[in-house]
C-alpha positions in Angstrom: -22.3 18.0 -22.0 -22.0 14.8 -20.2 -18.9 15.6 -18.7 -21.4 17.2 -16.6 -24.2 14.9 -15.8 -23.1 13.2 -12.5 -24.0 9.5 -12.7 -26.0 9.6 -9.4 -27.6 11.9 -7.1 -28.7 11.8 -4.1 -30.7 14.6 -1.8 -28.3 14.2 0.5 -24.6 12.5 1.4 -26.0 10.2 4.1 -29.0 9.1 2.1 -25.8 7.0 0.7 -26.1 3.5 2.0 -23.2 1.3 2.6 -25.2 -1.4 0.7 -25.8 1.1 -1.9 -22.2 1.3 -2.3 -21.7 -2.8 -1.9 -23.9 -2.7 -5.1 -21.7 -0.9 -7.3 -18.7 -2.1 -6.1 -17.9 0.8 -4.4 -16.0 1.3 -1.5 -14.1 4.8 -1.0 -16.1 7.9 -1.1 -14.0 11.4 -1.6 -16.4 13.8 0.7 -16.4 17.5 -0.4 -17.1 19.7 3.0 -19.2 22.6 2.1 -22.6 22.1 1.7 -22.0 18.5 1.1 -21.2 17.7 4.9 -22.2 20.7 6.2 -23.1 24.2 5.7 -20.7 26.8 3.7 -17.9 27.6 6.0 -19.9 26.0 9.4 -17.2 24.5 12.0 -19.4 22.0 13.0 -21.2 19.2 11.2 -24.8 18.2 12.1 -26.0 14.9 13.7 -27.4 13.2 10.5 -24.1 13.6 9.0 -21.8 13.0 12.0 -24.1 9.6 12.1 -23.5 8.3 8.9 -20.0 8.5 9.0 -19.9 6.0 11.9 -22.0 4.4 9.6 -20.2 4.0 6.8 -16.5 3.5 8.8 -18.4 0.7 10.4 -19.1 -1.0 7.3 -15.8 -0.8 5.9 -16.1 1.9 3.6 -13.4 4.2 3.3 -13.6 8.1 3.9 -11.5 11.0 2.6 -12.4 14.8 2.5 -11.6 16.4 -0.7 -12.1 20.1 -1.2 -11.0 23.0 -2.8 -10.8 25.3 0.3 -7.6 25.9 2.0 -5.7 24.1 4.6 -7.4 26.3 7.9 -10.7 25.3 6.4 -10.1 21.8 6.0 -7.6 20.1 7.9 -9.2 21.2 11.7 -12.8 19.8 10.0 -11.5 16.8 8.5 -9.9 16.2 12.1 -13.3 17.3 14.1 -15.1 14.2 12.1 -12.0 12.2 12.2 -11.0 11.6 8.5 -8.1 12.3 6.3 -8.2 15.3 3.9 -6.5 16.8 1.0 -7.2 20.3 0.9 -6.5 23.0 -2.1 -7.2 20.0 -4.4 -7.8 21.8 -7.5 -11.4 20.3 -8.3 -12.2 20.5 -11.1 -8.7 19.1 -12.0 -8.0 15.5 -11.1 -4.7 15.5 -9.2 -6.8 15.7 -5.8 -8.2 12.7 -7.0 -4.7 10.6 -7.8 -3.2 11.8 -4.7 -6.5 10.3 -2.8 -5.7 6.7 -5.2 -2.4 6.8 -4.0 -2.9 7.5 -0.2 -5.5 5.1 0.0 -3.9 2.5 -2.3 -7.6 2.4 -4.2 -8.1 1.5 -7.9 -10.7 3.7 -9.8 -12.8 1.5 -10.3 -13.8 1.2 -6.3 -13.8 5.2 -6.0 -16.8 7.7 -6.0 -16.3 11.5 -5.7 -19.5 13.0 -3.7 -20.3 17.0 -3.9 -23.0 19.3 -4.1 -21.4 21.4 -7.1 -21.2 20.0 -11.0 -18.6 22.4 -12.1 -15.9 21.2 -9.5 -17.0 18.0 -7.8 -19.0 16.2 -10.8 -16.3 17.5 -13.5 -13.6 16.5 -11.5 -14.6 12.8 -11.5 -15.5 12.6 -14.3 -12.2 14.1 -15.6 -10.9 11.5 -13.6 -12.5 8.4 -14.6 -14.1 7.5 -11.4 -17.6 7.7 -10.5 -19.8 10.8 -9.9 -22.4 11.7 -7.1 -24.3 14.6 -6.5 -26.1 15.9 -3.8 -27.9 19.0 -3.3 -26.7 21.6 -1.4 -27.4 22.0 2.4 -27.8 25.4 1.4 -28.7 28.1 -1.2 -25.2 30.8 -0.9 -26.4 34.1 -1.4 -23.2 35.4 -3.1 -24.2 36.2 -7.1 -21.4 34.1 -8.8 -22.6 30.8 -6.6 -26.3 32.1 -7.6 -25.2 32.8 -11.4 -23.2 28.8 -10.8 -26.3 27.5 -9.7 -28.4 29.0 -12.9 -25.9 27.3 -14.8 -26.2 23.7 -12.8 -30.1 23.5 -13.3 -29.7 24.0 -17.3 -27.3 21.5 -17.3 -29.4 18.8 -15.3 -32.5 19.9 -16.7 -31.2 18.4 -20.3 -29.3 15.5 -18.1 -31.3 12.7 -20.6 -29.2 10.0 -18.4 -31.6 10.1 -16.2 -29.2 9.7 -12.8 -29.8 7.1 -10.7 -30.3 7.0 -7.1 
């Protein structure tokens, strides 16, 4: 069961501070896009999250969008905020994750995957030996398998005895 307890949370992505991430020697952040950085399948991002982006590229910290959806999804809303994706990456394996070390020339150890979902963002780091941080959805999807997903996530956190850290 711990492959599913994410290390952190955090309500939301841009409650992340770059001296958060100073503190645990972190300094690239992976970004999943739907309700992470915005709502499920929006075009547009909102100011909050549009703001700490600046923030964080101003304090050196590097940026990368990593989601499962395809390339029409991604690429035009990794371009609209002005990072670098990898789209179709196959969360919750972990070859989005090595292509992202390789790209950005990072070591694990400086890494964090961010997401709103424990079976593909928390698993995925985990699987891949770098650290996990979730975030509550934006949004509650409406669709039964995210609702039946979402059953699922609260059993797992509720017996999360880490206790993960903000």
């Amino acid at each position: 069961m711990r492959l599913f307890w994410p290390e952190y949370r955090f309500q939301r992505a841009w409650q992340i501070t770059p001296e958060w991430l100073a503190r645990h020697g972190l300094t690239v952040l992976l970004l999943d896009v739907d309700n992470t950085l915005t709502t499920h399948d929006s075009p547009d991002i909102g100011p909050q999250a549009r703001a700490w982006i600046a923030q964080m590229q101003q304090a050196g910290v590097r940026l990368l969008v990593l989601s499962n959806n395809k390339p029409a999804r991604v690429e035009p809303f990794a371009e609209m905020i002005g990072l670098g994706c990898i789209a179709n990456a196959k969360k919750p394996l972990g070859g989005g994750v090595r292509r992202a070390l390789a790209r950005l020339g990072a070591k694990k150890s400086e890494l964090a995957v961010v997401g709103d979902q424990i079976f593909t963002d928390v698993l995925c780091a985990r699987l891949a030996g770098v650290t996990s941080v979730l975030v509550d959805p934006i949004e509650l999807e409406t669709f039964p398998f995210f609702r039946f997903k979402r059953a699922l996530e609260r059993l797992i956190l509720r017996g999360d005895a880490s206790g993960a850290r903000r």
